[in-house]
N, C-alpha and C positions, 0 to 999 in steps of 0.2 A: 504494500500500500504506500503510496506515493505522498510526502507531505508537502502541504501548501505552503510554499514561502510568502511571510509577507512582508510588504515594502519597510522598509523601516522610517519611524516617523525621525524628526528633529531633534526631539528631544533621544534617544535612542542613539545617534550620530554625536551630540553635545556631551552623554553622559561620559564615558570614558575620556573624550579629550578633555575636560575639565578636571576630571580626575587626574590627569597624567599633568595638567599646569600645576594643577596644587602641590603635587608630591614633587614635583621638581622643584618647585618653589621651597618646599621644606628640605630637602638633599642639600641646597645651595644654602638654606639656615643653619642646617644642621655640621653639615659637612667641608662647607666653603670651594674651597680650588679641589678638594678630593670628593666632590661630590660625581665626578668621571669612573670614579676608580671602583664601585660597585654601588652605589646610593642609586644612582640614574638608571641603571640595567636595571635595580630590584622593581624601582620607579617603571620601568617599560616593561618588565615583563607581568608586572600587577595589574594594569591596562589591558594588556593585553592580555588577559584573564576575564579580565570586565568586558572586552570589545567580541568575547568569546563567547559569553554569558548572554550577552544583547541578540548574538546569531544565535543559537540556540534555541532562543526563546522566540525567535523570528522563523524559527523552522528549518534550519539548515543546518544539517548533519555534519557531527565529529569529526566522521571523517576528509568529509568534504576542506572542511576548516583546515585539519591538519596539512592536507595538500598544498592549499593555498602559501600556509607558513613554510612549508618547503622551497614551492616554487619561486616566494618571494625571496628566501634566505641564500636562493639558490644564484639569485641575479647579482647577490653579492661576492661569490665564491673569485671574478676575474681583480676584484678589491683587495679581497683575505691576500692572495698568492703575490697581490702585487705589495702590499705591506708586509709581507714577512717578506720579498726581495730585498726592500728598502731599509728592512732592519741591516739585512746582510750587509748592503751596501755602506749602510752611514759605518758599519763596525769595519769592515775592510778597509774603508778609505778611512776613516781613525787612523791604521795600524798603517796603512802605508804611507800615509804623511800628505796626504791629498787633501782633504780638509784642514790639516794644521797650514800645510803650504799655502792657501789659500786666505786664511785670518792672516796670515803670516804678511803677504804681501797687500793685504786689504787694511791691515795696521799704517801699512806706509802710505797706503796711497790713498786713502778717503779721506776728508777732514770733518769733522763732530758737525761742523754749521751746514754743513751738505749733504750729512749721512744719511738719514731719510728718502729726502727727494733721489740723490743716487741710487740707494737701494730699491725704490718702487722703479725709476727707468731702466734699470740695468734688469729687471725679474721680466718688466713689459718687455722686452727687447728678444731676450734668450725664448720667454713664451710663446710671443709669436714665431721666432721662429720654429719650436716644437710642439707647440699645440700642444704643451700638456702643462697645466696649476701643477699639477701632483710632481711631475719630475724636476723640474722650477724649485719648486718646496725642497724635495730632497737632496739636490745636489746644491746650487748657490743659494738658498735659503736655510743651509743647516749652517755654510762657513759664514754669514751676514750676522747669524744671529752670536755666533762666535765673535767676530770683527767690536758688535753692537756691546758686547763685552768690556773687552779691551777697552774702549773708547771712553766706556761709563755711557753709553746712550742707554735710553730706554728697550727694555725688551719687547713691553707693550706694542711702543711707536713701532717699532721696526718690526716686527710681527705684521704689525697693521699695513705697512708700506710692501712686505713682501706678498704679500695675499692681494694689496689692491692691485699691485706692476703685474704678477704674477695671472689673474683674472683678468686683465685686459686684455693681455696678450694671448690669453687660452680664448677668451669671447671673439677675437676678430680672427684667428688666425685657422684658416682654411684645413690646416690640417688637425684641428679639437674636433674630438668625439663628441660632446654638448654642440660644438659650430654645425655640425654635419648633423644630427638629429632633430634640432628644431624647426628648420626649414621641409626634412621630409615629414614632420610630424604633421608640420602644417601646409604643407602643399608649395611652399615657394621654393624658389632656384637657390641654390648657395650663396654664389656673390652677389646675386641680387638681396639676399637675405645679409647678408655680410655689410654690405651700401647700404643699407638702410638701419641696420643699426649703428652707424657714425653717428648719426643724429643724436641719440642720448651717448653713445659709449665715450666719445672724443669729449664733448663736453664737463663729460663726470671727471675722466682721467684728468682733466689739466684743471680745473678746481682742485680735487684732489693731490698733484704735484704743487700747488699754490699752497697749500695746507702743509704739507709735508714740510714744503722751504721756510713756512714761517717758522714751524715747530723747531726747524734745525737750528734757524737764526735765533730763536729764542732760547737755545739749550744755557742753561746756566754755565756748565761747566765747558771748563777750555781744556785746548787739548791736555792731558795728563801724559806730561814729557817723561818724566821719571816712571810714570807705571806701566806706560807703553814699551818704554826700553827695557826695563826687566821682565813684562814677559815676551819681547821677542827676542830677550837673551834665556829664557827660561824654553821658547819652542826651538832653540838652536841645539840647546844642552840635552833637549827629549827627544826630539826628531832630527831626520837627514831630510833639510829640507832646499829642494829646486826646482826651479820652472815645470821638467820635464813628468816628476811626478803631479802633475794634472792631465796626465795623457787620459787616465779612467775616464774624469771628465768630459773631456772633448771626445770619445768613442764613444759616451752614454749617450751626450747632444747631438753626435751626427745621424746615432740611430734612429734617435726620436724622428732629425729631422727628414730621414729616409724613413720615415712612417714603420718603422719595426714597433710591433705593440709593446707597451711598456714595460711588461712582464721579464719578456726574452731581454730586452734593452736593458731594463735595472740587474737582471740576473748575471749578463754579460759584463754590467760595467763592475758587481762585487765581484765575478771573479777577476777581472782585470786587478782590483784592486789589493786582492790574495795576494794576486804574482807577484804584484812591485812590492807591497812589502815585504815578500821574502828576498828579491830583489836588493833594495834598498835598505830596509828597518832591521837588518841582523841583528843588531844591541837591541832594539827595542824590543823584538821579539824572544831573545835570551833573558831580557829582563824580565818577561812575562811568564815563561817557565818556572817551574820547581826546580831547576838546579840540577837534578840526577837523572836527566833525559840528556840524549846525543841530540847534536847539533840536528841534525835531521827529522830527528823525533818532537826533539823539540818546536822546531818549523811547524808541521804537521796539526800537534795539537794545540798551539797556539792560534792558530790562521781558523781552526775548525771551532772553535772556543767560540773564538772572535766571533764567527758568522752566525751562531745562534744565541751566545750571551753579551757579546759585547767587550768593551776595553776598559777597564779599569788603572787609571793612569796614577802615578804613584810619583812626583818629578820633585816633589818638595815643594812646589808653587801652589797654594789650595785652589788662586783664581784657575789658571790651567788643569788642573785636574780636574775643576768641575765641567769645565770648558769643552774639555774633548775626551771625558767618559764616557762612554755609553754604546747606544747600537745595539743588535742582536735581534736575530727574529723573535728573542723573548720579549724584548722590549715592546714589540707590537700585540702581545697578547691581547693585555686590555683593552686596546682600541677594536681589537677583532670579537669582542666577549660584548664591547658596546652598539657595535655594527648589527651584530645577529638579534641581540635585543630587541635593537630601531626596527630592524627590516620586520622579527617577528609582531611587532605591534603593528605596523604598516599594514603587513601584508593579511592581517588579519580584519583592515579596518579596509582594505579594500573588496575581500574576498566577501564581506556578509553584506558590501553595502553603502557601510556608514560614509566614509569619502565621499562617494558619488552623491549622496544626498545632501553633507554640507558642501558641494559643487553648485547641486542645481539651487541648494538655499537661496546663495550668493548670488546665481543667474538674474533671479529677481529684482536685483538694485541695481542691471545694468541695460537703464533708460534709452542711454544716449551713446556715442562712440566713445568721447571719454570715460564714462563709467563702463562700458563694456573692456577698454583696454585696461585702465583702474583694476577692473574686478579680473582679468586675464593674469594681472601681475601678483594684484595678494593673493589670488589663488595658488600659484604656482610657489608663493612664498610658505602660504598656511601648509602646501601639502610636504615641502622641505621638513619643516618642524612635524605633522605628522606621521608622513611614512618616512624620515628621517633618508632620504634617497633622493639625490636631484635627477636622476632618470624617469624616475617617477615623478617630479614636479615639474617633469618636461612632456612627459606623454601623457601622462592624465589627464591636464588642463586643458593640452593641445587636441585632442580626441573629443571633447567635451564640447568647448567653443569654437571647433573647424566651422562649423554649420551655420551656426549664428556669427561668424564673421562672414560667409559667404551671402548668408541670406539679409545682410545690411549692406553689402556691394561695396566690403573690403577686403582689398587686395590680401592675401595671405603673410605677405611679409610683413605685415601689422600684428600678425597673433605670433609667427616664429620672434618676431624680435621683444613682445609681449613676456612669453616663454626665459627670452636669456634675461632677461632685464630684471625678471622675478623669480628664474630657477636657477636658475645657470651661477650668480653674481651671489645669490643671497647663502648659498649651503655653507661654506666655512662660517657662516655667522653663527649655524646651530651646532651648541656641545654634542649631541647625541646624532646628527646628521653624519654619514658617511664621510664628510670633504670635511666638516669639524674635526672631529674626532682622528682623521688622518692627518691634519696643519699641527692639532695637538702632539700626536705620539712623533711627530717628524722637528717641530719646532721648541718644541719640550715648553709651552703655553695656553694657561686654557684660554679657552676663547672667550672667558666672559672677561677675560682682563685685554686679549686684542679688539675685541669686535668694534668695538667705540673709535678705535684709529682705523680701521679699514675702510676711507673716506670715499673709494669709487664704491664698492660693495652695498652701502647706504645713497650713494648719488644715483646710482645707474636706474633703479626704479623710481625713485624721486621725478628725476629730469623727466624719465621714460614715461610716466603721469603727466609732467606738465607740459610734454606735446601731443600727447592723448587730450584733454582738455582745454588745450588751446586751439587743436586743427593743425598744428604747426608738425608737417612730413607725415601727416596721416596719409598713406599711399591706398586709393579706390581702384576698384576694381573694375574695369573697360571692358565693353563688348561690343563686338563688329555691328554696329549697328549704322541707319542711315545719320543716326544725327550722334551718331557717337557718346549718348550719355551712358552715366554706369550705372553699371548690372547691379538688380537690387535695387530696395529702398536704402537710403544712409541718410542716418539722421544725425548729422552733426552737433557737436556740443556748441 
């Protein structure tokens, strides 16, 4: 006998995400910056307890549910493998002096009043050309945040400055997986989707580097002459360090920029960065040993050490040992223990329903073209914070509103660019979001302490609102017609 599902009402769809504001809300009272570290998972998967409860009762079978939570957990599985690469990677290039060489010569050559704005140009720059935030993040955004150190800058600001460079460069850059999804999500062409969002992206960004430069100019402190040169006399006496150990580097970047997935790319550049430390790092890696292993064996279990727990640095300097400890696929656990969490509550609040319903809620308050593209972006934001997945707060909204942008005789590259402006730009803002929780375990920061400096990430749907509501590059949609008007009714703001 077959059970009748039925629709689920508002209040059904509200109850668990309210539930899941509250406890988070207490995690962060309770817990503070370790509220990432298991408070937020108990938080997600209590929810998703509750969003299980709500199907249930709505008539949809255990099992079905359970599928669902697979399938969702499952969309995560190319994320997991790529964070425990990245573990490997930050540990290897630890140990081969790739990362130290990099603070190393980012000591000499940034100055404190410019750090910032450098840091957010130099992320945008390396991004577009690899289309990838994440790989950005991991490689010049682990040595930045080391540099940011040294300097005495803020961790926050530069957190904030690597994520905004970093997201601009992922949002235009032809070869980003988010660039290439929300155009076919929503029916428009690439570059045509790409051109059309200059209109908010270009604008955010250079507000954004405005902000950055004041902040730099504003830093209290001056360069720190003396603390600078003991520790780049401190990473002389730890490491073998020169130019050519950044070759990892520059084979991670070409692969990205030859479109190799991120995966094989990150996996190739830790081992690249094995070799050179064995290469290169012989004392450092004898100093990591127990002592009663052969040179060889010692190699071995060092480098294997490395790749799954990480470097434990020992120089006598505390700033530098805090500086470039770490790494190890272990180090990525909790981030992949917060991921499965997200997806399993997500995927549970799409499978029975609830999503879809707070979608069409919102449908309703969107009158006019501006409030249609308005309500395309906090949609795309709200479902970042619920199903903690920006894939999902690209295809759900996109799928949702294709129709009702057609059927108002707007061009498609209205709701793709809708899409990044509020999926794509907003996900490192959320602790518990896949892109959060990965800038965390990579940038050793939670987010509730950068989110406030990553000034494009809050501009880009800002702006992208107030050419929605202005009419300003709202792009209509044309059909061969004798008098050439557009298809559809559009009812401008």
């Amino acid at each position: 006998m077959m059970t009748t599902i039925k629709k689920p009402s508002l209040f059904d769809a509200l109850l668990p995400v309210s539930a899941l504001l509250a406890l988070l809300a207490l995690a962060v009272y309770f817990f503070g910056d370790d509220s990432s570290s298991g408070p937020n998972q108990i938080a997600l998967m209590l929810c998703a307890g509750i969003a299980c409860i709500v199907g249930l009762k709505n008539g949809h079978q255990r099992e079905e549910i359970e599928r669902g939570i697979v399938e969702g957990i499952s969309l995560t599985l190319g994320a997991v493998l790529i964070l425990l690469a990245v573990g490997s990677l930050i540990g290897t290039w630890l140990l081969a002096g790739t990362v130290p060489t990099m603070v190393y010569l980012g000591l000499q050559v940034l100055q404190p009043q410019y750090f910032y704005v450098s840091c957010c140009l130099l992320c945008a720059l390396v991004a577009l050309c690899v289309g990838s935030s994440w790989t950005v993040a991991a490689t010049i955004g682990v040595a930045l945040m080391g540099v940011a150190s040294g300097l005495g800058a803020s961790s926050a600001v530069t957190a904030g400055a690597i994520i905004s460079g970093a997201y601009f460069g992922d949002k235009l850059s032809p070869l980003s997986d988010t660039t290439n999804l929300a155009p076919a999500v929503a029916g428009s062409e690439l570059f045509s989707h790409i051109r059309h969002m200059l209109w908010s992206t270009v604008p955010s960004f250079i507000i954004a580097l405005v902000l950055f430069l004041i902040l730099g100019l504003n830093h209290g402190k001056q360069t720190p002459t003396a603390e600078i040169t003991q520790l780049l006399t401190s990473l002389e006496q730890a490491f073998f360090i020169s130019w050519y150990l950044l070759l990892p580097l520059v084979v991670t970047l070409f692969l990205a920029v030859k479109k190799v997935p991120a995966f094989p790319a990150i996996g190739i550049g830790a081992l690249l960065g094995a070799l050179w430390a064995v290469i290169f790092q012989q004392e450092l890696i004898l100093s990591q040993g127990d002592g009663q292993l052969s040179v060889i064996e010692a190699n071995i279990k060092v480098v294997w050490q490395v790749m799954y727990e990480g470097i434990t640095l020992d120089s006598g300097n505390t700033t530098l040992d805090s500086l470039l400890s770490g790494g190890g696929m272990g180090s990525m656990l909790n981030t992949i223990w917060l991921i499965i969490s997200a997806m399993t509550f997500g995927a549970i609040m799409e499978k029975v329903g609830l999503l879809k319903k707070l979608v069409e809620s919102l449908m309703a308050l969107a009158k006019n073209t501006g409030s249609l593209i308005t309500t395309t972006i906090t949609t795309a934001f709200g479902t970042n914070c619920i199903a903690g997945d920006q894939y999902i707060a690209i295809v759900m909204p996109g799928r949702m509103f294709k129709e009702e942008y057609q059927g108002r005789g707007l061009a498609p590259e209205n709701l793709s660019r809708a899409l990044e402006d509020g999926g794509t730009v907003t996900s490192p803002l959320i602790p518990w979001n896949t892109c959060g929780s990965y800038m965390q375990s990579v940038l050793l920061i939670n987010p509730l302490e950068y989110a406030l400096f990553c000034f494009f990430n809050w501009l880009s749907p800002i702006i992208g609102m107030i050419c929605a509501f202005s009419g300003f590059k709202v792009k209509q949609l044309f059909v061969q017609t004798n008098q050439g008007v557009p298809a559809g009714k559009v009812n401008q703001s």
